[in-house]
N, CA, C and O atoms as CSV, one atom per row, in Angstrom:
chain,resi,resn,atom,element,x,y,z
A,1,UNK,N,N,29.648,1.434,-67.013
A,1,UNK,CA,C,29.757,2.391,-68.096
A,1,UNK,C,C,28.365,2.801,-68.542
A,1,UNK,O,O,27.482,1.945,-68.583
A,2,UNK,N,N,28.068,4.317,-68.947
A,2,UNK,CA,C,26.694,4.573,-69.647
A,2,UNK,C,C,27.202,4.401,-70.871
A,2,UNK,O,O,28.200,4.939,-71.350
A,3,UNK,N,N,26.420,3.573,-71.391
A,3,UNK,CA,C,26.530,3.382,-72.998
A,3,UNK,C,C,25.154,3.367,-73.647
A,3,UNK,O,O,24.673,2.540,-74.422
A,4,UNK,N,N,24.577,4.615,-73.081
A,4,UNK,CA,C,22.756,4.614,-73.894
A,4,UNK,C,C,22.981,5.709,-74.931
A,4,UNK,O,O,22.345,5.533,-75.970
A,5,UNK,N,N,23.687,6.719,-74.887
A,5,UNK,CA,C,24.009,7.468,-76.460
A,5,UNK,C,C,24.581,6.297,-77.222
A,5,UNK,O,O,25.352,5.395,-76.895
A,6,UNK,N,N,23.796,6.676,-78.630
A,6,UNK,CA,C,24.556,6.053,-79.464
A,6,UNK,C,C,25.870,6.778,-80.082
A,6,UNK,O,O,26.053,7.986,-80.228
A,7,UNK,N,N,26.726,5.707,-80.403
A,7,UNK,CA,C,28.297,5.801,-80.382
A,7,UNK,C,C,29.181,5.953,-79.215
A,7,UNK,O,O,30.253,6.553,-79.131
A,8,UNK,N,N,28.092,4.858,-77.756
A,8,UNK,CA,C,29.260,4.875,-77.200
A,8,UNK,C,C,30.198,4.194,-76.677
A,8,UNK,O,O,30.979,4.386,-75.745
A,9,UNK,N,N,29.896,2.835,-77.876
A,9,UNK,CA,C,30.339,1.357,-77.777
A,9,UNK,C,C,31.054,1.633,-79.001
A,9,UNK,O,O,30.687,2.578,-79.699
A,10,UNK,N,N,32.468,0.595,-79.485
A,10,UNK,CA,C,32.690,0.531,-80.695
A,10,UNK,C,C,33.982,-0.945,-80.030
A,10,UNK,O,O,34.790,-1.113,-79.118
A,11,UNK,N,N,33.521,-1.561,-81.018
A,11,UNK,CA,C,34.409,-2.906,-81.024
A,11,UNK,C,C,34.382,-3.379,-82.342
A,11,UNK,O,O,33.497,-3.189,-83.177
A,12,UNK,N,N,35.974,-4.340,-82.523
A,12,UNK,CA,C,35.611,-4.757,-84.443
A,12,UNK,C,C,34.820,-5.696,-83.944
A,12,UNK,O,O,34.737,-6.190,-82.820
A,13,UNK,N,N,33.898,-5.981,-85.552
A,13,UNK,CA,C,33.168,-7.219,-85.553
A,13,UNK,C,C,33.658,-9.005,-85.449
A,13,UNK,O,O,32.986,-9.904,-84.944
A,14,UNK,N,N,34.847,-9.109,-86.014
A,14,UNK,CA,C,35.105,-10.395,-85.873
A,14,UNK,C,C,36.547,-10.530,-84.605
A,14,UNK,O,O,37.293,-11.506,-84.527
A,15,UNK,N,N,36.616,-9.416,-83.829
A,15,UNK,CA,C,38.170,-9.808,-83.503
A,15,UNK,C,C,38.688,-8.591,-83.786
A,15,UNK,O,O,38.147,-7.500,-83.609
A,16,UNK,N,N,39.979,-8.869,-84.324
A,16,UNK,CA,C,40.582,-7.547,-84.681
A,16,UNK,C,C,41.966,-7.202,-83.670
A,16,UNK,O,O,41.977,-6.157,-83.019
A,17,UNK,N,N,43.019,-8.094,-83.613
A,17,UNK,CA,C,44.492,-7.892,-82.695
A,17,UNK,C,C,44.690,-6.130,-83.466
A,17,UNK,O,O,45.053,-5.973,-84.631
A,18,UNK,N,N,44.420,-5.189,-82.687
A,18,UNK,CA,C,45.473,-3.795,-82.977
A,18,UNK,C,C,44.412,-2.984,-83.029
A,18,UNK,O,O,44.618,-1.812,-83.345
A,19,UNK,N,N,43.268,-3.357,-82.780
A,19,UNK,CA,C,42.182,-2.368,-83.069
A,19,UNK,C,C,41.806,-1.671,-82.498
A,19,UNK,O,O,40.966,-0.984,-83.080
A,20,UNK,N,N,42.144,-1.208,-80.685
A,20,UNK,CA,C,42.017,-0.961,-80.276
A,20,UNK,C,C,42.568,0.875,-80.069
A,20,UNK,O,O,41.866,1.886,-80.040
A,21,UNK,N,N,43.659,0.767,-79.986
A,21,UNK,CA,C,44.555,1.943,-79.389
A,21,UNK,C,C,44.340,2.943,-80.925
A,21,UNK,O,O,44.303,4.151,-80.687
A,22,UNK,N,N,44.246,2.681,-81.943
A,22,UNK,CA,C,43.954,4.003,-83.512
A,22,UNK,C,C,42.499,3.420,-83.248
A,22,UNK,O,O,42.045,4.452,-82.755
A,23,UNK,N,N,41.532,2.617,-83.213
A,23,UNK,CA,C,40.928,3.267,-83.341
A,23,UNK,C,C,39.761,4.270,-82.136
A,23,UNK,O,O,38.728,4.941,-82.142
A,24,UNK,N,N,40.710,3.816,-81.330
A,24,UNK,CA,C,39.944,5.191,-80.236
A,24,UNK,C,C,40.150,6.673,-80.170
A,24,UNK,O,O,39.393,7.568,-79.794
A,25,UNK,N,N,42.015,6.711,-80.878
A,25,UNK,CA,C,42.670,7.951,-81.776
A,25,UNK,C,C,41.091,8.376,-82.967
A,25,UNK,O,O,40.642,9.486,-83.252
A,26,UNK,N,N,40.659,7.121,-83.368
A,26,UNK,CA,C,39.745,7.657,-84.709
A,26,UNK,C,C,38.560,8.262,-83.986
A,26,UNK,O,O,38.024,9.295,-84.389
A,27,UNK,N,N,38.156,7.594,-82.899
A,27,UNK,CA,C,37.028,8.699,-82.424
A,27,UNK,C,C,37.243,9.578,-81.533
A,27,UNK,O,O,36.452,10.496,-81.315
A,28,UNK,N,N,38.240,9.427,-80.962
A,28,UNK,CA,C,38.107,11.073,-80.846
A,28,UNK,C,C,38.326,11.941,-81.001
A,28,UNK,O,O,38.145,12.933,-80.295
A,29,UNK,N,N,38.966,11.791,-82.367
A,29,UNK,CA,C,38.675,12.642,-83.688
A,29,UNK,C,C,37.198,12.886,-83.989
A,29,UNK,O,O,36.576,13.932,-83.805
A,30,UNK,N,N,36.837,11.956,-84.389
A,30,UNK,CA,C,35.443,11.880,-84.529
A,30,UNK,C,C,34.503,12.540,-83.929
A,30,UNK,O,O,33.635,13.169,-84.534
A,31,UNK,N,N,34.599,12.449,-82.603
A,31,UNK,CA,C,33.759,12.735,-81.350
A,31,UNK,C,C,34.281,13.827,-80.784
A,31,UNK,O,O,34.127,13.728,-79.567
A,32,UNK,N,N,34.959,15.071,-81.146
A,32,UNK,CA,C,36.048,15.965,-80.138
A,32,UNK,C,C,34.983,16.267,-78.816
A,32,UNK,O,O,35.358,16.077,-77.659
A,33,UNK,N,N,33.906,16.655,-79.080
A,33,UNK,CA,C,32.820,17.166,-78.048
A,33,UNK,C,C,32.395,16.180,-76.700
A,33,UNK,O,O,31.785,16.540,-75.693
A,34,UNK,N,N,33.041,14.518,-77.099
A,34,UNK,CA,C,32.853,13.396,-75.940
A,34,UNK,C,C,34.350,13.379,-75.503
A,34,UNK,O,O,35.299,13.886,-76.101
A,35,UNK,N,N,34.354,12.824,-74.564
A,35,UNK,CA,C,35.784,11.877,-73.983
A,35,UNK,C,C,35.615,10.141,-74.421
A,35,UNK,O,O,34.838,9.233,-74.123
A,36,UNK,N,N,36.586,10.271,-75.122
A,36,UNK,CA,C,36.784,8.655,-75.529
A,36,UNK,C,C,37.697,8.342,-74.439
A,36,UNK,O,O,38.431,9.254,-74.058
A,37,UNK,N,N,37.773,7.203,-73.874
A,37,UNK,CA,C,38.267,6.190,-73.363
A,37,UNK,C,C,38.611,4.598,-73.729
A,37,UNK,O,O,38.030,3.626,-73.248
A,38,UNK,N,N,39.216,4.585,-74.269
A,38,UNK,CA,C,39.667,3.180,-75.305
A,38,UNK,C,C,40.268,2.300,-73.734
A,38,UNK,O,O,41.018,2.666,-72.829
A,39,UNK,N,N,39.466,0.949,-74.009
A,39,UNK,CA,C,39.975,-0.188,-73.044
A,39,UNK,C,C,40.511,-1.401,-73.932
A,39,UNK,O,O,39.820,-2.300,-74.412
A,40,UNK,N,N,41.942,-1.228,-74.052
A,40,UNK,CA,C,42.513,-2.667,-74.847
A,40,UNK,C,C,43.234,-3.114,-73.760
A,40,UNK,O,O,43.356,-2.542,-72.677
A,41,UNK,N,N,43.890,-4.578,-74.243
A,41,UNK,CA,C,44.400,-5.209,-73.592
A,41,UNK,C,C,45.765,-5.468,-74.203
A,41,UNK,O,O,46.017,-5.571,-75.404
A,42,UNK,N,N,46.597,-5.554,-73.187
A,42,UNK,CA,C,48.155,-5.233,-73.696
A,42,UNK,C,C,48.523,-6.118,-74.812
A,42,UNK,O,O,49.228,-5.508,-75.617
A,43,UNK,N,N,48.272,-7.478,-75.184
A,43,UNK,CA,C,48.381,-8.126,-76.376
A,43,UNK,C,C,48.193,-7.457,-77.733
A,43,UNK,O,O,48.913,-7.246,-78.708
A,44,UNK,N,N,46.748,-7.176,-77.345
A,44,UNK,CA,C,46.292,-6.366,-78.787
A,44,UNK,C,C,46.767,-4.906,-78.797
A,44,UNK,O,O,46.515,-4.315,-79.847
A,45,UNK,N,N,47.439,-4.160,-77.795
A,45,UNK,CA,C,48.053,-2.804,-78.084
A,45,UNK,C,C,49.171,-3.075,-78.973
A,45,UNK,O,O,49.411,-2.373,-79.955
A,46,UNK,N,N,50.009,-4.319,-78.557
A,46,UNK,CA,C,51.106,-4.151,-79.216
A,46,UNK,C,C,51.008,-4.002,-80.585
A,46,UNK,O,O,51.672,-3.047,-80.990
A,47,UNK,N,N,50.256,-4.769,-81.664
A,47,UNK,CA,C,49.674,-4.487,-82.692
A,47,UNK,C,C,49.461,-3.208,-83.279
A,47,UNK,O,O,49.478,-2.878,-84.465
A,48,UNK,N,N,49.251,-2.529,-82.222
A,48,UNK,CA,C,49.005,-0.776,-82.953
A,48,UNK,C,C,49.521,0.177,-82.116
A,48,UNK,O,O,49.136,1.346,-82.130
A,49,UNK,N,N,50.687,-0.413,-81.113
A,49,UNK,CA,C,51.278,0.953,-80.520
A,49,UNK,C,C,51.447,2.167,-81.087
A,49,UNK,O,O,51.233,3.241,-80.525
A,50,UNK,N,N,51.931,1.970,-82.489
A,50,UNK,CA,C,52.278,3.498,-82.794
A,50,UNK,C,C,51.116,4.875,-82.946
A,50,UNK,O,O,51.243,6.062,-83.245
A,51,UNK,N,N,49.985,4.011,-82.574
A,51,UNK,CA,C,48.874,5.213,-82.457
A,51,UNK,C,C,49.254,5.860,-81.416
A,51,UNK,O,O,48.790,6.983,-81.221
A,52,UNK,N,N,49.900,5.464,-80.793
A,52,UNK,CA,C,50.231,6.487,-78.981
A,52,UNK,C,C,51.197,7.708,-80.009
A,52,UNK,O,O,51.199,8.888,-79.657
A,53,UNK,N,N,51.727,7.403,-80.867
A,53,UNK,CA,C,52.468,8.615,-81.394
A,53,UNK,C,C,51.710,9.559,-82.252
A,53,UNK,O,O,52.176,10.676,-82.472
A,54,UNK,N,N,50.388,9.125,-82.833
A,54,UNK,CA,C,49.380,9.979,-83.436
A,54,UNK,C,C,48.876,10.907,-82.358
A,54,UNK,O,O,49.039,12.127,-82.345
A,55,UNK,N,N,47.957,9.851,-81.044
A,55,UNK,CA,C,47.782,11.038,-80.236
A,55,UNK,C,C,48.691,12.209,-79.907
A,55,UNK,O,O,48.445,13.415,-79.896
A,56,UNK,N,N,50.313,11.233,-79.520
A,56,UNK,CA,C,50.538,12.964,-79.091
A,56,UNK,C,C,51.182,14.039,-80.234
A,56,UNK,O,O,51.362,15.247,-80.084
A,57,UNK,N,N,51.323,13.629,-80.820
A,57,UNK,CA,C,52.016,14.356,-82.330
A,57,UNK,C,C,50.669,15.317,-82.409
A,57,UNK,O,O,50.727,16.445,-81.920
A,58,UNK,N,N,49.872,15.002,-82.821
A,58,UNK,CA,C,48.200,15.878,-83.263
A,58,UNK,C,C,47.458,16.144,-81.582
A,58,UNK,O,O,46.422,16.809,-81.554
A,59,UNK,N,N,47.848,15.774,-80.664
A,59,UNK,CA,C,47.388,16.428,-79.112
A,59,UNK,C,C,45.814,16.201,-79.324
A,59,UNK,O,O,44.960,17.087,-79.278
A,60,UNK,N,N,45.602,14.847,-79.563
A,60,UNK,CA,C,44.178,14.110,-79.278
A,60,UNK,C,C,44.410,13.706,-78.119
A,60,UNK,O,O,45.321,13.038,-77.630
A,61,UNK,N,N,43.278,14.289,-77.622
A,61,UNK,CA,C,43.182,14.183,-75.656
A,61,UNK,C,C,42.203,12.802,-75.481
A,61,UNK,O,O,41.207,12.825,-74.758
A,62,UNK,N,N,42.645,11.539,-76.281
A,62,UNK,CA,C,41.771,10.448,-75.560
A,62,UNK,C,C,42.396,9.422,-74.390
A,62,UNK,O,O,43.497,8.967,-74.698
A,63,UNK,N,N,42.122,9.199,-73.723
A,63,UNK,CA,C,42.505,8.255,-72.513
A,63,UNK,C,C,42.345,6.662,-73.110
A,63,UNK,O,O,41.313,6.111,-73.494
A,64,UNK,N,N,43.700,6.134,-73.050
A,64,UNK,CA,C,43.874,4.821,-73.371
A,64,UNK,C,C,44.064,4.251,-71.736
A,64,UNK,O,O,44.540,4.793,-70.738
A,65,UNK,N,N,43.419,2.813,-71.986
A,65,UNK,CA,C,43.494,1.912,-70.103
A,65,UNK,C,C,44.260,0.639,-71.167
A,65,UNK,O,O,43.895,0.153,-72.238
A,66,UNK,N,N,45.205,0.451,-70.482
A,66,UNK,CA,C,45.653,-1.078,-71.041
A,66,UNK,C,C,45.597,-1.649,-69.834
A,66,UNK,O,O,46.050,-1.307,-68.741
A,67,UNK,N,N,44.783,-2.856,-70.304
A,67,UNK,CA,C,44.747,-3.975,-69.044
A,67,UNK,C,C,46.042,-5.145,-69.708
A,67,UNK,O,O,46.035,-5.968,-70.623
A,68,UNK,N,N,47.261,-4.612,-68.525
A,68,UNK,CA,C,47.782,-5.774,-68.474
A,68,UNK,C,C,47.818,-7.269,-67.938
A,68,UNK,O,O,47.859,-7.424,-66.718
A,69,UNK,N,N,47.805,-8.359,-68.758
A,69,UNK,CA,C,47.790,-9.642,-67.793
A,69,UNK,C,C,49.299,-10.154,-68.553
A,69,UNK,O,O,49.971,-10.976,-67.931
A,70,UNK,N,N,49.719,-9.737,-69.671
A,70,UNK,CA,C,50.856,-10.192,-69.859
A,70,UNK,C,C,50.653,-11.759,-70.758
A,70,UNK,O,O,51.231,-12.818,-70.511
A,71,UNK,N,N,49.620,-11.475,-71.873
A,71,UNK,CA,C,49.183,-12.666,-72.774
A,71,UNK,C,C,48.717,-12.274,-73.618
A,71,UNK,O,O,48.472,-11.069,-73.660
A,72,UNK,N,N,48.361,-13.184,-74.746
A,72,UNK,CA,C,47.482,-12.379,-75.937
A,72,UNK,C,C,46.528,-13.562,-75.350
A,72,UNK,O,O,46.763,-14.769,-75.297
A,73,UNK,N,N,45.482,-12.904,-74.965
A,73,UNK,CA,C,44.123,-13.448,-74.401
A,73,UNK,C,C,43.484,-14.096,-75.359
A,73,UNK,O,O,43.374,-15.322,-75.370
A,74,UNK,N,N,42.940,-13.208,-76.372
A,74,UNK,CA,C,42.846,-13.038,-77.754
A,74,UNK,C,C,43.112,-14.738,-78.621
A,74,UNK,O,O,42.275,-15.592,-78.916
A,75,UNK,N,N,44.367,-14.723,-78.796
A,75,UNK,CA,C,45.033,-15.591,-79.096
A,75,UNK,C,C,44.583,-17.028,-78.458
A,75,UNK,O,O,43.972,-17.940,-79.017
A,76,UNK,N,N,45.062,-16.952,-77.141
A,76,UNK,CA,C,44.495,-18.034,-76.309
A,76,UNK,C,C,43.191,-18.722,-76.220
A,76,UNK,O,O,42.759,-19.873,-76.288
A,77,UNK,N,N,42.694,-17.375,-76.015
A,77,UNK,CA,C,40.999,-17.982,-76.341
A,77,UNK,C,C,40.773,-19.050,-77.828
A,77,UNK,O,O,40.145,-20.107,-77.780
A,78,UNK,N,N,41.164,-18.723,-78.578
A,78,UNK,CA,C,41.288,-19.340,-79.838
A,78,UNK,C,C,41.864,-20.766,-80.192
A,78,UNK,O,O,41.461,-21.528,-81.071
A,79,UNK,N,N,43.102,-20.984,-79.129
A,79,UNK,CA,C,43.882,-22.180,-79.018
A,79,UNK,C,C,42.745,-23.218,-78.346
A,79,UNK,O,O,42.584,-24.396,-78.665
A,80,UNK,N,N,41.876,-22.341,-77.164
A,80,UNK,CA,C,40.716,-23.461,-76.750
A,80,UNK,C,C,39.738,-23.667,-77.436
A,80,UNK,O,O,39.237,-24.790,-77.470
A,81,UNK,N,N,39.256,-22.668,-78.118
A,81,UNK,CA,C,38.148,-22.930,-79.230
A,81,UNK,C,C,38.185,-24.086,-80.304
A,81,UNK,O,O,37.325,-24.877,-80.691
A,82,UNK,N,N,39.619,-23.867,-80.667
A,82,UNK,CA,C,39.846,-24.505,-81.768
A,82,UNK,C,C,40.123,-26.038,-81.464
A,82,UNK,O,O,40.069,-26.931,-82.309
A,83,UNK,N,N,40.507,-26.239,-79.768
A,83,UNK,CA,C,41.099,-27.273,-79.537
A,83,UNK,C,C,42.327,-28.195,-79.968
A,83,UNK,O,O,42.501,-29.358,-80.331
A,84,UNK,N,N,43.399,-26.579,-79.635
A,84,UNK,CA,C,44.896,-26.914,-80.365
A,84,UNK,C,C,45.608,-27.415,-78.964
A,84,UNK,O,O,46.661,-28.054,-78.982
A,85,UNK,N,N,45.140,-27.172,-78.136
A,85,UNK,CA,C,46.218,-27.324,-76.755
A,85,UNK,C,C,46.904,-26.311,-76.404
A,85,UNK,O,O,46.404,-25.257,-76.797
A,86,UNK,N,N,48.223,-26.160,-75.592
A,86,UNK,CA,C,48.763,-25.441,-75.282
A,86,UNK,C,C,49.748,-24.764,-76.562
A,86,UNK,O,O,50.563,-25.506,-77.111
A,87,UNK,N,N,49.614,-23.284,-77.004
A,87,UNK,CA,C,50.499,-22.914,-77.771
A,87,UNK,C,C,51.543,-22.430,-77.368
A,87,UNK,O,O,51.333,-21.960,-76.250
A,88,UNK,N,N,52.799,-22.257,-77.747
A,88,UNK,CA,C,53.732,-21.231,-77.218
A,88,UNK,C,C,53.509,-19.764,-77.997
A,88,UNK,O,O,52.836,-19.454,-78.980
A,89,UNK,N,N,54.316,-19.069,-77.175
A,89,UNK,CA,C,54.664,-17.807,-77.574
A,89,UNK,C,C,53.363,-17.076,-77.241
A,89,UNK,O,O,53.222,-15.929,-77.664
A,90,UNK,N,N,52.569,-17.554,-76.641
A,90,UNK,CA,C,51.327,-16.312,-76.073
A,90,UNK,C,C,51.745,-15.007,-74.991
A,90,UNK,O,O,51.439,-13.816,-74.929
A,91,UNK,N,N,52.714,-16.035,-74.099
A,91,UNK,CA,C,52.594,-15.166,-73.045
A,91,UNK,C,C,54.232,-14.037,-73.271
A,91,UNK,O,O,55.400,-14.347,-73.506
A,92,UNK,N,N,53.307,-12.232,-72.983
A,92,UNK,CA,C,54.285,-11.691,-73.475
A,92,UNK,C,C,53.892,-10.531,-72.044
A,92,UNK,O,O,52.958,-9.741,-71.916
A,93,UNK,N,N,55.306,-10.935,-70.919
A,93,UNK,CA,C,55.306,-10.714,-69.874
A,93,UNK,C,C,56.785,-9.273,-69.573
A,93,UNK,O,O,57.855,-8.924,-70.072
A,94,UNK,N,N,56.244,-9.055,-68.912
A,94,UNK,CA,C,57.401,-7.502,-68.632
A,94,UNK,C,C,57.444,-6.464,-69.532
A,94,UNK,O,O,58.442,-5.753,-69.648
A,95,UNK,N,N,56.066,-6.267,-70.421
A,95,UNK,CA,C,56.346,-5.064,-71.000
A,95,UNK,C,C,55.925,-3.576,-70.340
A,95,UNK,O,O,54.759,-3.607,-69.947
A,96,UNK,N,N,56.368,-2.706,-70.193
A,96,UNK,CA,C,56.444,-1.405,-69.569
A,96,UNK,C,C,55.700,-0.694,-70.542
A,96,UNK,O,O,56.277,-0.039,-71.410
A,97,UNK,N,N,54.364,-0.776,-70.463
A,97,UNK,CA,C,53.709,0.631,-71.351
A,97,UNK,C,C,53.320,1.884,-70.606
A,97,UNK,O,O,52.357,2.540,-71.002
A,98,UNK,N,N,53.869,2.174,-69.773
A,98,UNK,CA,C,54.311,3.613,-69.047
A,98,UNK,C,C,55.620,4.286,-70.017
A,98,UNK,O,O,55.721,5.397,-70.537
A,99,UNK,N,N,56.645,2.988,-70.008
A,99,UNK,CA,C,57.583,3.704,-70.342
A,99,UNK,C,C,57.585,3.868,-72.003
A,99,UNK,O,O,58.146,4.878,-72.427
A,100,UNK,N,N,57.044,3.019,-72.900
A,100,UNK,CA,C,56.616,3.007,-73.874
A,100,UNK,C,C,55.847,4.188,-74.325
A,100,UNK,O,O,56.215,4.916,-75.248
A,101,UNK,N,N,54.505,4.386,-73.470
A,101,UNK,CA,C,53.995,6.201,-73.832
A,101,UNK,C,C,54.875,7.002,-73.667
A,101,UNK,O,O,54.959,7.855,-74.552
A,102,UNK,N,N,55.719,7.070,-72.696
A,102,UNK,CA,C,56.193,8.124,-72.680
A,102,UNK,C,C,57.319,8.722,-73.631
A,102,UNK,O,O,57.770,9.863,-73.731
A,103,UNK,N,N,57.698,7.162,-74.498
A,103,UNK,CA,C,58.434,7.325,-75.345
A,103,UNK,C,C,58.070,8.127,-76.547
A,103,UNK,O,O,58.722,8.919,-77.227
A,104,UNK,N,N,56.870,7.705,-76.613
A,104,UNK,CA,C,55.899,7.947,-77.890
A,104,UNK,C,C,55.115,9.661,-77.367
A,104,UNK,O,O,54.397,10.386,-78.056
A,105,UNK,N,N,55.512,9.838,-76.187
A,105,UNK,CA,C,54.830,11.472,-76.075
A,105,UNK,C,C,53.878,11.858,-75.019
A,105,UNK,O,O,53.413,12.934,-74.641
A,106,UNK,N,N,53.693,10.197,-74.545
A,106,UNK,CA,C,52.055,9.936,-73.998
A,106,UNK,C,C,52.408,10.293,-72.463
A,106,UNK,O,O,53.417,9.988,-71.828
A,107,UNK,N,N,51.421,10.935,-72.109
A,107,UNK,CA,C,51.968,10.724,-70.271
A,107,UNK,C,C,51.297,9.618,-69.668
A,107,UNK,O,O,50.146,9.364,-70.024
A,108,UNK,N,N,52.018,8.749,-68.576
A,108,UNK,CA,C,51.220,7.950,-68.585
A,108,UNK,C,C,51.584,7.560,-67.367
A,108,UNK,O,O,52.582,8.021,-66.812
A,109,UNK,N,N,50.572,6.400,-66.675
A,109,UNK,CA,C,50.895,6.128,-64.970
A,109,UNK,C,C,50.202,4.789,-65.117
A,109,UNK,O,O,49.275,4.561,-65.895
A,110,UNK,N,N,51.020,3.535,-63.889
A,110,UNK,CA,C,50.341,2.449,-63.828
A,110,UNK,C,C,49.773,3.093,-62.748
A,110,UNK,O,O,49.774,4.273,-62.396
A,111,UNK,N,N,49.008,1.511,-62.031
A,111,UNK,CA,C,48.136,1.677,-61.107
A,111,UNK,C,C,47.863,0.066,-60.784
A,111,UNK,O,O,47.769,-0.708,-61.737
A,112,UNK,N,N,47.743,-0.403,-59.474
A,112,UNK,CA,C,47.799,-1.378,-58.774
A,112,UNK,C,C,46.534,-1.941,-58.183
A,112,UNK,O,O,46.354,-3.043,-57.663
A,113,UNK,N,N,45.615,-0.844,-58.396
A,113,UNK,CA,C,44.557,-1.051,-57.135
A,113,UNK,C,C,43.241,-0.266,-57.670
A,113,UNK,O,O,43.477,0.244,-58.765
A,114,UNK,N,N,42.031,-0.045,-57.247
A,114,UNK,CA,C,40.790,0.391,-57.700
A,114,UNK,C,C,41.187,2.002,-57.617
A,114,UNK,O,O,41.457,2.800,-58.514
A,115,UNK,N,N,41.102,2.178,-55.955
A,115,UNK,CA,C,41.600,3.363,-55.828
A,115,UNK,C,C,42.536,4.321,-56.387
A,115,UNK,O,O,42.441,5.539,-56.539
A,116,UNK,N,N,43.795,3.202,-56.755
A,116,UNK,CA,C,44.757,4.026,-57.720
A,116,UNK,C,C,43.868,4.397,-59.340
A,116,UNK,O,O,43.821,5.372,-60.090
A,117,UNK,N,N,43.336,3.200,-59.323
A,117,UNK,CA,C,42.998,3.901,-60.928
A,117,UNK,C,C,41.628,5.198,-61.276
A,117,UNK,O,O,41.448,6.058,-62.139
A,118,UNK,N,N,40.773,4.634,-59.866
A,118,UNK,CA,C,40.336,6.376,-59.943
A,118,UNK,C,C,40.820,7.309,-59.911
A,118,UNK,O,O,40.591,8.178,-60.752
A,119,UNK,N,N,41.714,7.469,-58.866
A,119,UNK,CA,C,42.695,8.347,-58.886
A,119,UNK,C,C,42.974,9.538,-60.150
A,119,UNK,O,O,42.613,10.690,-60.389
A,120,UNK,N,N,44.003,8.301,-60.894
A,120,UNK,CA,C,44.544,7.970,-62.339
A,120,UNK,C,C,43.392,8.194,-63.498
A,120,UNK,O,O,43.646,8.759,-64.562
A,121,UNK,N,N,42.096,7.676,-63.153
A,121,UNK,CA,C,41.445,8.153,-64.276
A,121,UNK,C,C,41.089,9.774,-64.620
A,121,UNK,O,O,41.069,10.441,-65.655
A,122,UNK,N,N,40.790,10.074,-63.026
A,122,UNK,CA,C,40.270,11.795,-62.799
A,122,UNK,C,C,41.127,12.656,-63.402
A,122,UNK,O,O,40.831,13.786,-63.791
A,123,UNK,N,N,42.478,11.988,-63.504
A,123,UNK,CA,C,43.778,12.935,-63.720
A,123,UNK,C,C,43.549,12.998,-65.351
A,123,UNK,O,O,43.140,13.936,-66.036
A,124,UNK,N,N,43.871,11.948,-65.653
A,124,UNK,CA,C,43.434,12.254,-67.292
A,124,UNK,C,C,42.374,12.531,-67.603
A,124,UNK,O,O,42.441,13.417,-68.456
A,125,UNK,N,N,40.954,12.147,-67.292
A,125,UNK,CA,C,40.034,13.180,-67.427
A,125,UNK,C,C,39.908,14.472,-67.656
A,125,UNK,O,O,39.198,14.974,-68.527
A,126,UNK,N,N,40.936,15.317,-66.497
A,126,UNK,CA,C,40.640,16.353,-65.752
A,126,UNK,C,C,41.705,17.144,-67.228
A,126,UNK,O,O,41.516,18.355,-67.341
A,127,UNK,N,N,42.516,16.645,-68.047
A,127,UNK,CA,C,43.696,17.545,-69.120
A,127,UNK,C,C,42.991,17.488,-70.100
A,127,UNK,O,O,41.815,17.126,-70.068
A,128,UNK,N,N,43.847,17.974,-71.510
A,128,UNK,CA,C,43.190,18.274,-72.910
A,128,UNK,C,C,44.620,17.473,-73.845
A,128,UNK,O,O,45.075,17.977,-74.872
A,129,UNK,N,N,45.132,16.220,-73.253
A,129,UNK,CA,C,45.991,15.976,-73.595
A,129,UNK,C,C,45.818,14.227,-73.638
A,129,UNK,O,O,45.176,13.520,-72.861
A,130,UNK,N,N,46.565,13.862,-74.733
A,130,UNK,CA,C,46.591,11.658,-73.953
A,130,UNK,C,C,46.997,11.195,-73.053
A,130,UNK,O,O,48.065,11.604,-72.596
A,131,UNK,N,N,46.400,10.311,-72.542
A,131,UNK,CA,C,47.123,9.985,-71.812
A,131,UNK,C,C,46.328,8.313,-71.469
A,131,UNK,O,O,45.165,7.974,-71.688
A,132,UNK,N,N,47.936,7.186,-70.622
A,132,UNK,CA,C,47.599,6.016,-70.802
A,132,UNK,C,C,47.592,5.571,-69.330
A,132,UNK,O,O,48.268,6.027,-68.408
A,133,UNK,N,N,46.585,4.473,-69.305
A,133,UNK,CA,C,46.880,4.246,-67.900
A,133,UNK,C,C,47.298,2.305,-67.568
A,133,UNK,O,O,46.305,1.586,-67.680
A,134,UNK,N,N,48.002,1.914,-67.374
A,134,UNK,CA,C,48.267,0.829,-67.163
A,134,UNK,C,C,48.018,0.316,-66.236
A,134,UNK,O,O,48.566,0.673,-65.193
A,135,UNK,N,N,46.978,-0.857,-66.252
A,135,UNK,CA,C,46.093,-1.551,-65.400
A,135,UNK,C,C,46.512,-2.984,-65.289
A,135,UNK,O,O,46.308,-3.731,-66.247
A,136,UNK,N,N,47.152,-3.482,-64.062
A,136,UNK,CA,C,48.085,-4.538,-63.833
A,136,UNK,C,C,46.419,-5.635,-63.824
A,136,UNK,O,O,45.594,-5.167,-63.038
A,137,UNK,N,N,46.076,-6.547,-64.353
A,137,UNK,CA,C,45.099,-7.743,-63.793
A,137,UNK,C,C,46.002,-9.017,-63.416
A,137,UNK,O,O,47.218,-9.147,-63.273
A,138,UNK,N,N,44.898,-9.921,-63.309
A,138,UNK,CA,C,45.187,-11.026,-63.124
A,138,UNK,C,C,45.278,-12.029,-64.271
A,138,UNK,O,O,45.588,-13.198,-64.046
């Protein structure tokens, strides 16, 4: 990523489960003249899905990537920090955020592979519209 303009990093300071997906809606509002690209991870989307309905309601053209692994990472990380052991209820497996944007307005496409997600990125790049791309990890 070039990130030598300033504003072209933005993360909360302590954490932040939901912070991701509004506030990349907030810059590129903010920013109409850049392309925002917001990278959350499917744990912390769930927290603020309903920003996928701001973008398309108001037709903010920012590109959301959810990296799915199907956990709140987030969360986890924290259970080792803290040295709680194994928690339940982290892992939150089979959710469809293809079909989820599209519920909410968003067009949206997974992708399996490097190639697919260039692909996939050029495409949303290339509109004046949102759009999400779902990124299967490990």
């Amino acid at each position: 990523m070039d990130l030598r303009e300033q504003g072209s990093y933005y993360s909360p300071a302590s954490g932040g489960l939901g912070f991701g997906l509004p506030a990349a809606v907030g810059a590129q509002l903010a920013l109409p003249g850049r392309q925002v690209i917001g990278l959350i991870g499917d744990g912390s989307a769930n927290y603020g899905i309903t920003a996928l309905w701001t973008a398309a309601r108001y037709g903010i053209p920012v590109v959301f990537v959810v990296l799915k692994n199907g956990t709140y990472g987030a969360l986890r990380w924290f259970t080792d920090v803290l040295g709680t052991g194994e928690s339940p209820w982290l892992d939150v497996p089979g959710i469809d955020f293809v079909r989820i944007a599209e519920g909410y307005g968003v067009r949206a496409r997974a992708v399996r592979s490097a190639d697919d997600f260039v692909v996939g990125l050029k495409d949303a790049l290339s509109g004046a519209a949102p759009v999400l791309i779902e990124v299967t990890t490990a």
